[in-house]
N, C-alpha and C positions, 0 to 999 in steps of 0.2 A: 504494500500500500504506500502512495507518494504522499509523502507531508507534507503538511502544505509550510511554505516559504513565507519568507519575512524580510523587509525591506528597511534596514536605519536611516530615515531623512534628518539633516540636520535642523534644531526646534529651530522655528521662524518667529517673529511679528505674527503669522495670523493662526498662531497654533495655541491664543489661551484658551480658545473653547472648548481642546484639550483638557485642558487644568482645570476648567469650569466642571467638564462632567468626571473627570478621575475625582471629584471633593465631594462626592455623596458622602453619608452619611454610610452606606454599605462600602464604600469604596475604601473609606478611612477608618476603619471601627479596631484597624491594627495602631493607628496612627497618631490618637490623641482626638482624632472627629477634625469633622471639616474644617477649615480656613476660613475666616473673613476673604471680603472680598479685596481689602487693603492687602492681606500677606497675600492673596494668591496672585496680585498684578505685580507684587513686589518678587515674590518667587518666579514667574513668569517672564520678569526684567535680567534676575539672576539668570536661568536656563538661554535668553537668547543672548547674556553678554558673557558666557563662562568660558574664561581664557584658561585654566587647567582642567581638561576634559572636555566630555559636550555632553548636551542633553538631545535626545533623539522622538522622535515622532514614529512612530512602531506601524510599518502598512502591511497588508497581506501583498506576497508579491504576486497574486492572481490576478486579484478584483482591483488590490489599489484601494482598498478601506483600508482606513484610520482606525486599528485596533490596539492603541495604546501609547506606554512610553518607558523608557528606558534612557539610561543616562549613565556616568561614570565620570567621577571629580575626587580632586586631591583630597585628602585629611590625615591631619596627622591623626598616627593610632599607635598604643603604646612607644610613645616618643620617635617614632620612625613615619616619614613620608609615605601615602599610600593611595592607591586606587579605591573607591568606596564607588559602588554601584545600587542601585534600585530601578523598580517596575512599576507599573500597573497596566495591568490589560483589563478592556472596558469589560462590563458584565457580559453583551450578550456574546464575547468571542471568548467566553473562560474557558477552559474543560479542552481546548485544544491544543493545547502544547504551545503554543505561542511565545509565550514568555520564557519558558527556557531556548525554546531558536532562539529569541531575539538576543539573553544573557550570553549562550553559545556566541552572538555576531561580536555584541562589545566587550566580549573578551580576549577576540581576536582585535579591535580596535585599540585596547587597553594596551592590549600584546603591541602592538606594530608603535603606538605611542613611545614607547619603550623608556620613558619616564622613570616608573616606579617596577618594582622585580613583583609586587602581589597587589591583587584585587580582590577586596572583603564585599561581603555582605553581613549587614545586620537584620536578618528579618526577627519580628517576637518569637518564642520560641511557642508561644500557641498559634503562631501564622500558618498553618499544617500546610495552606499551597504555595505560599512563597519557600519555604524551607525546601518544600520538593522541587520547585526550580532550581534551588541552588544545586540538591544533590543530581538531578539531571543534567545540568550545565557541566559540573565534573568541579565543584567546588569542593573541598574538604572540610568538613565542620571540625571545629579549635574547640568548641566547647560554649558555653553560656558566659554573658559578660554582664555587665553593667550598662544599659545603654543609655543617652539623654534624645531623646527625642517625640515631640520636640522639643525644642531649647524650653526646658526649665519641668520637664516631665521624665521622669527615669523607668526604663524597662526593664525586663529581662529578656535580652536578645542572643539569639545565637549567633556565634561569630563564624561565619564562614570565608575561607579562604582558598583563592587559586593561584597556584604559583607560575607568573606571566614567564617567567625563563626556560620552564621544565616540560 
C-alpha cells in the first residue's frame, strides 16, 4: 500500500489561518489550551521571521491540502545548543500517518542544516499520538523531564531525541 506523501512549505504571511484553526481547544488540550489572539499573531510573527530553523506549513503531496504544521528551532537544552521540533496535524487528517512523514522530512532538514548534532522533542508524556510520532520518526526517548510550556506552566514531558550525525 503507497503512503500517502507530504510536502514542507516554508510558513508565509498568509498561513495564520493555520494557527487560527491548530488553537482549538481539542487541538491544544496537551498544551496549556488555546492562545489569545494577541500571542497567536505574535507567535505567527515569530514562525515567519525564525532565522535559526523554520516553521513549515504541512501539504498532502497528492491533493495539495493544508494538513498541518511542523517546524524545528534552536534551544538551549541541558546547557548544550539544540534542535527542538513540534507538530500539529489538523483533526480531520489524524489517524494517517502524517505527522510522522512530515517529522521523518525535518529531520532530514535539521540533518542537512547541520547546525546542531541532535533534535529533541518534548511531547507530554500522556500525548499517546504525538509520543508515537516520535517513536515512528526513529526518535529515541531519554526519559521524562521537567518541561515549561508554556512559558510559566511546567509539564511532565518526555524527552525525545534523534541523533542528526548517526
Amino acid at each position: 500500500m503507497d503512503e500517502e506523501q507530504v510536502r514542507l512549505r516554508p510558513w508565509a504571511d498568509g498561513d495564520l489561518w493555520l494557527l487560527e484553526r491548530l488553537n482549538s481547544p481539542e487541538m491544544t488540550v496537551h498544551l496549556g489550551g488555546p492562545e489569545t489572539d494577541e500571542r497567536l499573531a505574535a507567535r505567527h510573527r515569530r514562525y515567519v521571521g525564525l532565522e535559526q530553523g523554520c516553521m513549515y506549513r504541512v501539504e498532502s503531496a497528492a491533493s495539495g491540502e493544508t494538513v498541518g504544521s511542523i517546524g524545528y528551532w534552536e534551544r538551549a537544552w541541558q546547557g548544550e545548543p539544540v534542535w527542538e521540533t513540534g507538530w500539529g496535524v489538523l483533526p480531520e487528517f489524524q489517524g494517517r500517518g502524517l505527522a510522522a512523514r512530515a517529522a521523518r522530512a525535518v529531520v532530514d532538514v535539521a540533518r542537512d542544516a547541520g547546525r546542531h548534532r541532535y533534535l529533541h522533542a518534548f511531547p507530554g508524556v500522556g500525548h499517546h499520538a504525538s509520543n508515537s510520532v516520535c517513536r515512528k520518526a526513529g526518535f529515541t526517548l531519554l526519559g521524562e523531564v521537567e518541561f515549561e510550556y508554556p512559558k510559566g506552566c511546567w509539564i511532565t514531558s518526555n524527552d525525545w531525541r534523534i541523533d542528526l550525525q548517526g
